[in-house]
C-alpha atoms as one frame of an Amber mdcrd trajectory, in Angstrom:
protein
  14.336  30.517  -0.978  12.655  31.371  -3.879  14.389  28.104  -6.064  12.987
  26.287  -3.022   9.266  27.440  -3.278   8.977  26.688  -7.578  10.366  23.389
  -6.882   7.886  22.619  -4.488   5.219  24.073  -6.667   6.851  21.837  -9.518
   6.771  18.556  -7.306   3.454  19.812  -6.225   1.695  20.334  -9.724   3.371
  17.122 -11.036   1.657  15.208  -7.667  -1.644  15.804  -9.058  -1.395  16.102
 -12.924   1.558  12.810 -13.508  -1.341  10.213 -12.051  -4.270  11.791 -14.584
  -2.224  11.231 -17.248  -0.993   7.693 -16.669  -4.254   6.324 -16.159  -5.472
   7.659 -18.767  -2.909   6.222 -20.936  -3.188   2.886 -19.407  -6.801   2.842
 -19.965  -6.150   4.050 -24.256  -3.940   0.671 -23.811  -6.727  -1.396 -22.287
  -9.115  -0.335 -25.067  -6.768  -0.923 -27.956  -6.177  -4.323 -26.198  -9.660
  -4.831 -26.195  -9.962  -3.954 -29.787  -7.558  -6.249 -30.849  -8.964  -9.461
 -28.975 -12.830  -8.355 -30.080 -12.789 -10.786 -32.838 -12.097 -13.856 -30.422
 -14.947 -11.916 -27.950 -18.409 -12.127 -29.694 -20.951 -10.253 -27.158 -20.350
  -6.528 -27.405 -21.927  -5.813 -23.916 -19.041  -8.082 -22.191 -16.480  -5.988
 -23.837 -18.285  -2.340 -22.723 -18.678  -3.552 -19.079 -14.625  -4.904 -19.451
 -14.156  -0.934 -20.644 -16.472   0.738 -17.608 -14.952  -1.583 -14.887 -11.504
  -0.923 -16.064 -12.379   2.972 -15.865 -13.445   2.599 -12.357 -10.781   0.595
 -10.914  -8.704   3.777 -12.691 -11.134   6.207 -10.793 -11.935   7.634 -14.525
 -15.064   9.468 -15.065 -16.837   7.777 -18.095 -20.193   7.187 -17.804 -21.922
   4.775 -20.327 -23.074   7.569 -22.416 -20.010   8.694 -23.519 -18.579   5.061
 -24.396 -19.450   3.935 -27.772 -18.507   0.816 -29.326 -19.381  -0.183 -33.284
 -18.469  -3.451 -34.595 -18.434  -3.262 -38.546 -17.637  -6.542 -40.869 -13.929
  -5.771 -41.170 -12.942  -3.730 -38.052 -13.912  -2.660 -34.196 -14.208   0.885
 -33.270 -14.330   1.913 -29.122 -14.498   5.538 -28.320 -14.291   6.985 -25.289
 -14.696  10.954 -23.793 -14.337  11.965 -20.432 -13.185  15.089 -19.038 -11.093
  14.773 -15.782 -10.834  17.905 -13.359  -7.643  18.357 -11.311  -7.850  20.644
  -8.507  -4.451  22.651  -7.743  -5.252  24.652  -5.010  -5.053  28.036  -6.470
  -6.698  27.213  -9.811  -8.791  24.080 -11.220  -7.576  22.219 -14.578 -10.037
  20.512 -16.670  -8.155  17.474 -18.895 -10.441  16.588 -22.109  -9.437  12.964
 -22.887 -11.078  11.289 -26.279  -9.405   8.050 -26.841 -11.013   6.250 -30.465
  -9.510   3.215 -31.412  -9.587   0.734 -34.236  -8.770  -2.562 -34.672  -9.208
  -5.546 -37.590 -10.850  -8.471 -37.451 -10.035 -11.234 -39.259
């Protein structure tokens, strides 16, 4: 019985933490995408509303504040922070995501 109630507690936990963190690595992998492609792309505010829509459609909560995006001669820089609250029932988790990536362009 009690093998039977920590598995369900395992399957439960892992319910509601496994989908935080895979969108939140899918959306690091949109941004270095978008990183890598910003020399082809040359208006910066196309490429932050690319970001914010792809955090919605991900149900993310980054507001516009905390996305910054700097575009130097020789490389692009997008940063993002969010924080991400997971409610478990008998306790609530906070996950602190700050993504920064870097790119070239030639």
């Amino acid at each position: 019985m009690i093998s039977l109630a920590i598995l369900g507690i395992g399957i439960f936990v892992g319910v509601k933490i496994i989908p935080v963190r895979v969108n939140a690595y899918e959306f690091r992998d949109f941004i270095q995408e978008e990183c890598r492609f910003a020399a082809t792309r040359n208006r910066d505010e196309e490429i932050m509303k690319r970001v914010l829509a792809k955090a919605q459609d991900l149900r993310l909560p980054l507001q516009k504040k905390n996305l910054h995006m700097e575009r130097t001669m020789h490389e692009m820089i997008i940063s993002a922070k969010y924080e991400q609250e997971v409610d478990l029932k008998f306790t609530k988790y906070v996950f602190k995501f700050d993504h920064e990536e870097r790119a070239p362009l030639f």
